[in-house]
Backbone bond lengths (Angstrom), bond angles and torsions (degrees), N, CA, C in turn:
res aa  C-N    CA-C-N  psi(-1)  N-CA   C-N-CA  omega(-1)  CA-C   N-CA-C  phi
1 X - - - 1.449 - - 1.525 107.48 -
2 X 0.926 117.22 137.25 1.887 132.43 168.52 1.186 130.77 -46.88
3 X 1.309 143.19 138.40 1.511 110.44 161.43 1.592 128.70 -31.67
4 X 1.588 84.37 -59.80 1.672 83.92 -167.30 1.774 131.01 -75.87
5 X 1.476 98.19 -4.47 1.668 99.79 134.51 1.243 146.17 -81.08
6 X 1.102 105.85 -31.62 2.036 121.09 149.74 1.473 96.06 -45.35
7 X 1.023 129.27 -78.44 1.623 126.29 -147.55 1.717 89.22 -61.91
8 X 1.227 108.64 -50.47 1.727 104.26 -165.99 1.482 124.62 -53.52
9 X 1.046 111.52 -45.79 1.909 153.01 159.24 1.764 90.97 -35.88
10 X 1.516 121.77 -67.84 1.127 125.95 -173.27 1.281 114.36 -70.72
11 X 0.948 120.87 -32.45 1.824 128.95 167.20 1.495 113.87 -50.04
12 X 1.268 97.32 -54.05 1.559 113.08 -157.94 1.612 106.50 -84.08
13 X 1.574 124.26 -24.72 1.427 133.57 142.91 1.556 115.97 -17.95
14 X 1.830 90.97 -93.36 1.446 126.44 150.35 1.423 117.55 -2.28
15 X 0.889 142.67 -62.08 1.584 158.60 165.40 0.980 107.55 -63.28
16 X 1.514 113.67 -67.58 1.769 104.97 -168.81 1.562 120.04 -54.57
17 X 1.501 108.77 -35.78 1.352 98.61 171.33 1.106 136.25 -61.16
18 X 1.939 108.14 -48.79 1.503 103.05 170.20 1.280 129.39 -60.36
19 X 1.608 124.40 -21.23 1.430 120.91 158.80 1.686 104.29 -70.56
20 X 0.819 138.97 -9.55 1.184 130.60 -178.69 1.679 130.51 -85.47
21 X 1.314 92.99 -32.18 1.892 123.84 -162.95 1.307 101.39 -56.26
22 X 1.096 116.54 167.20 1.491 124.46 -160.30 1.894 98.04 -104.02
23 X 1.216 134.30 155.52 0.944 131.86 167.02 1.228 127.18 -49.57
24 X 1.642 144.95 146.15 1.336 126.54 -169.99 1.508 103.33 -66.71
25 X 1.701 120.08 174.67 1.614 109.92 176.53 1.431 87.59 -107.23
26 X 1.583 83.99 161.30 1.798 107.50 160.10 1.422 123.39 -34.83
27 X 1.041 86.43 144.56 1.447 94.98 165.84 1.780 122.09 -82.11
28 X 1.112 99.90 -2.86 1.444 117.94 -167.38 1.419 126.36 -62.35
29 X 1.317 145.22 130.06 1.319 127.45 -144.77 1.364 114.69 -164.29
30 X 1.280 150.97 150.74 0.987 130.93 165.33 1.679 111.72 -140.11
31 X 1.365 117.14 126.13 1.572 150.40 -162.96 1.554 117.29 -81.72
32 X 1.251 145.52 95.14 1.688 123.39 148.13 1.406 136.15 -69.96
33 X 1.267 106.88 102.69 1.517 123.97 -170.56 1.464 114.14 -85.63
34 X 1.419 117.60 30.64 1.199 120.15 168.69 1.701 116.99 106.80
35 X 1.550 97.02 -74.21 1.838 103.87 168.42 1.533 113.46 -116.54
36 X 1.113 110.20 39.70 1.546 121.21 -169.37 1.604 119.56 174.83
37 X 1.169 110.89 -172.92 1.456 129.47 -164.37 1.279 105.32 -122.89
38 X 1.324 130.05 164.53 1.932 138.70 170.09 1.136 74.97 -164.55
39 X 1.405 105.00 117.36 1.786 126.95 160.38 1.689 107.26 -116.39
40 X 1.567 126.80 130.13 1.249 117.93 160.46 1.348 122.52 -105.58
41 X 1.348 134.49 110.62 1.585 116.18 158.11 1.149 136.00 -48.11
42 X 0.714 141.86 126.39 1.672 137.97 174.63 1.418 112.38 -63.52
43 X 1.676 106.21 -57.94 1.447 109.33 -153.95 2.362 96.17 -63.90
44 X 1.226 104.04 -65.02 1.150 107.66 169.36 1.682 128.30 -38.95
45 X 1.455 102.65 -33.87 1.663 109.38 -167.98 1.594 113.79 71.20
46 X 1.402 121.94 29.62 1.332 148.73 174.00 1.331 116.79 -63.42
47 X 1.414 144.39 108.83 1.071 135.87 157.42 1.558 128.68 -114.94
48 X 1.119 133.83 113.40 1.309 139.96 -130.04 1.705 107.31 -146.24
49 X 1.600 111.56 131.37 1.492 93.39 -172.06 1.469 77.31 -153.32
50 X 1.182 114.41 142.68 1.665 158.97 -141.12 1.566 107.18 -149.37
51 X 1.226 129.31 110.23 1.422 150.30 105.60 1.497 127.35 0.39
52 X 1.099 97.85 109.50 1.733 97.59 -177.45 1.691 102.24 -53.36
53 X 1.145 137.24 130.34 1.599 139.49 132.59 1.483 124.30 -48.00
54 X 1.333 108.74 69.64 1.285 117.10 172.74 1.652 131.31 -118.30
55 X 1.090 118.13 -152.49 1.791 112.12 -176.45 1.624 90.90 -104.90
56 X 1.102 95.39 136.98 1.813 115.20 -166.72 1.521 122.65 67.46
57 X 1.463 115.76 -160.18 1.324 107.84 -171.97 1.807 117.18 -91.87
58 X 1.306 117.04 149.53 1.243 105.89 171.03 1.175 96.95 -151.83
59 X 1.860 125.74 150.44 1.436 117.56 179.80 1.749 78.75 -150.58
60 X 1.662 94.43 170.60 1.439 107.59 -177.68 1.894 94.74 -144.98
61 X 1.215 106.44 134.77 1.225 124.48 166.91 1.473 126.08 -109.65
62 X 1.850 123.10 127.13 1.189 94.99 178.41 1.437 87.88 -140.29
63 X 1.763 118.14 139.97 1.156 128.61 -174.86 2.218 104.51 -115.72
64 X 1.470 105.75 116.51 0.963 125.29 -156.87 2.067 104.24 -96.25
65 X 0.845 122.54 107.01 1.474 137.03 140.25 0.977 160.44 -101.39
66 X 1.523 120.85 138.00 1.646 111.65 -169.95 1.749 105.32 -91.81
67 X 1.673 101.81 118.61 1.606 109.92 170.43 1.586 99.24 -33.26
68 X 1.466 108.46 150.02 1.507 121.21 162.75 1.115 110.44 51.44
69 X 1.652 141.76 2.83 1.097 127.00 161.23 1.341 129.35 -116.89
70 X 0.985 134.39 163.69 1.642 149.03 -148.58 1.531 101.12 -98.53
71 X 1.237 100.54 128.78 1.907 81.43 176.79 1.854 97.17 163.45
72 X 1.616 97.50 163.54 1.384 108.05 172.47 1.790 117.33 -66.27
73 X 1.140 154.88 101.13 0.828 150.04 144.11 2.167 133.86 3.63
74 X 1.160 124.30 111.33 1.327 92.15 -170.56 1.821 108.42 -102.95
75 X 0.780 100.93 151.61 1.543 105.96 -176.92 1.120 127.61 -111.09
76 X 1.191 145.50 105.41 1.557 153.03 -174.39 1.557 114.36 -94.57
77 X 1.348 143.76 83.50 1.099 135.08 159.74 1.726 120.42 -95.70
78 X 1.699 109.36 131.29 1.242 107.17 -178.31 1.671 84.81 -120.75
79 X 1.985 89.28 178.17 1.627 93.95 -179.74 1.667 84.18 -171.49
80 X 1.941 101.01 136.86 1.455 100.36 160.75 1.394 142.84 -91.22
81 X 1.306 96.70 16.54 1.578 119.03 164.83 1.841 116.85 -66.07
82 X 1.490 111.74 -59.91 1.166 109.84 -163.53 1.512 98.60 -113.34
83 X 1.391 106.86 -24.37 1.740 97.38 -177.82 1.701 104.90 -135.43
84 X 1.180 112.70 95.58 1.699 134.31 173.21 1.242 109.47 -37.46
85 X 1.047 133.84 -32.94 1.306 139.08 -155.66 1.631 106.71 -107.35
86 X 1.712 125.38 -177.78 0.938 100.26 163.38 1.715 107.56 -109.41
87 X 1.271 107.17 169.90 1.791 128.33 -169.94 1.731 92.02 -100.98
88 X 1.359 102.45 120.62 1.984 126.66 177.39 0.986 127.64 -113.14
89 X 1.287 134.92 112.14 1.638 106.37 165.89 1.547 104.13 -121.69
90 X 1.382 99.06 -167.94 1.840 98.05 -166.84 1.052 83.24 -146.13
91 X 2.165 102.59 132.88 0.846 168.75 -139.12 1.808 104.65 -81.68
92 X 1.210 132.65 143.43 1.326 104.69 166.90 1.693 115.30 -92.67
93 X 1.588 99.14 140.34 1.314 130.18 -155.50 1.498 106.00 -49.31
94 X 1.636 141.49 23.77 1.278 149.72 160.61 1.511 109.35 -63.13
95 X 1.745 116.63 146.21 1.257 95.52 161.15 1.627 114.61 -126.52
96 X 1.037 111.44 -169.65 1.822 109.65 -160.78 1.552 106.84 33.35
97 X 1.425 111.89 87.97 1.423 128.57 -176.32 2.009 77.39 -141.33
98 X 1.809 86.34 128.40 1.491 94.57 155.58 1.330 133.70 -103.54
99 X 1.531 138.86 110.67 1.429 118.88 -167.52 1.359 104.28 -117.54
100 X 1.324 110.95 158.97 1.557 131.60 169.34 1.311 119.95 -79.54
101 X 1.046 132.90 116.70 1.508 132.99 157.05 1.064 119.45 -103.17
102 X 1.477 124.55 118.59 1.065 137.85 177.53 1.712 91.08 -106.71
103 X 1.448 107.94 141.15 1.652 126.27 179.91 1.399 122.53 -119.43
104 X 1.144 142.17 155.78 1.352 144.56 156.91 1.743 103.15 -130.02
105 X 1.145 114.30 130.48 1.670 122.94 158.96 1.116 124.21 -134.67
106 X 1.169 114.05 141.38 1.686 133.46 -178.35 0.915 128.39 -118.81
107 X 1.869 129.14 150.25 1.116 106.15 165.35 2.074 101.60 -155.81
108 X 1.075 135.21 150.54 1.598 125.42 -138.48 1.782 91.31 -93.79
109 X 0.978 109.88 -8.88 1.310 101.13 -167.17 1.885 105.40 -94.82
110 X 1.466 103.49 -21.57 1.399 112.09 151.37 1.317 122.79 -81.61
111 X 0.958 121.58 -62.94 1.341 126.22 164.38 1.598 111.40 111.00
112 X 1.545 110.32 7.41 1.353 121.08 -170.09 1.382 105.74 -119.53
113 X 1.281 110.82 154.44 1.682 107.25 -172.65 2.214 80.86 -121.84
114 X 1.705 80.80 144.49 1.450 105.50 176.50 1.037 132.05 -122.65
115 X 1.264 123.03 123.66 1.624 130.93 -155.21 1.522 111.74 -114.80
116 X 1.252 102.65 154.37 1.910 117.50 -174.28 1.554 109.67 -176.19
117 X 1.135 101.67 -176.37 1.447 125.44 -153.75 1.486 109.25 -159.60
118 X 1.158 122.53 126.52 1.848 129.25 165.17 1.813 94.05 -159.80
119 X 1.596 97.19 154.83 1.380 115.95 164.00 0.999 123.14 -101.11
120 X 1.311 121.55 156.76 1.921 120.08 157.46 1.132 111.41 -144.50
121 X 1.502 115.50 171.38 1.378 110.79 -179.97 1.805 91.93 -133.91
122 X 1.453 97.99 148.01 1.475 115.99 -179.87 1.326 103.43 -77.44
């Protein structure tokens, strides 16, 4: 084969794939923070964190920041004492935003609260 069918051949690869490629995926994910869950939707911009359903109390806290930027903090606390379900809020509607979660979870039958840290980006 020739160069200039090599090069053409490689062109025409080249193309077909990127018309071809699959859409990027979500960002969407879901986390165990010890006595609970942090699930994000993507499509919604949903962030939602859930409490284990167990015997006694357990709650999970997760306080959300953007690296390097200035700003109010948002705070998500759930608990399966007073609210069964999990507690969500949604995200502001930016995308490729990276935030910090910093977590705390509990649970009475441990009696210890557990701490962590992971990022994501919307």
């Amino acid at each position: 084969m020739n160069v200039l069918k090599t090069v053409t051949v490689g062109v025409a690869v080249a193309v077909a794939s990127v018309i071809l490629a699959q859409p990027a995926l979500a960002a969407s994910f879901q986390r165990d923070v010890g006595d609970g869950i942090v699930r994000y939707a993507d499509p919604a911009n949903e962030l939602c964190v859930r409490a284990d359903d167990t015997t006694g109390t357990a709650w999970v806290e997760v306080t959300l920041t953007r690296p390097g930027v200035i700003g109010k903090p948002i705070v998500i606390r759930d608990d399966n004492i007073r609210h069964p379900g999990a507690t969500c809020a949604v995200l502001t509607a930016f995308e490729d935003v990276t935030y910090q979660a910093d977590y705390e979870s509990y649970w009475s039958g441990r009696d210890t609260v557990l701490r962590g840290t992971f990022t994501f980006e919307t």
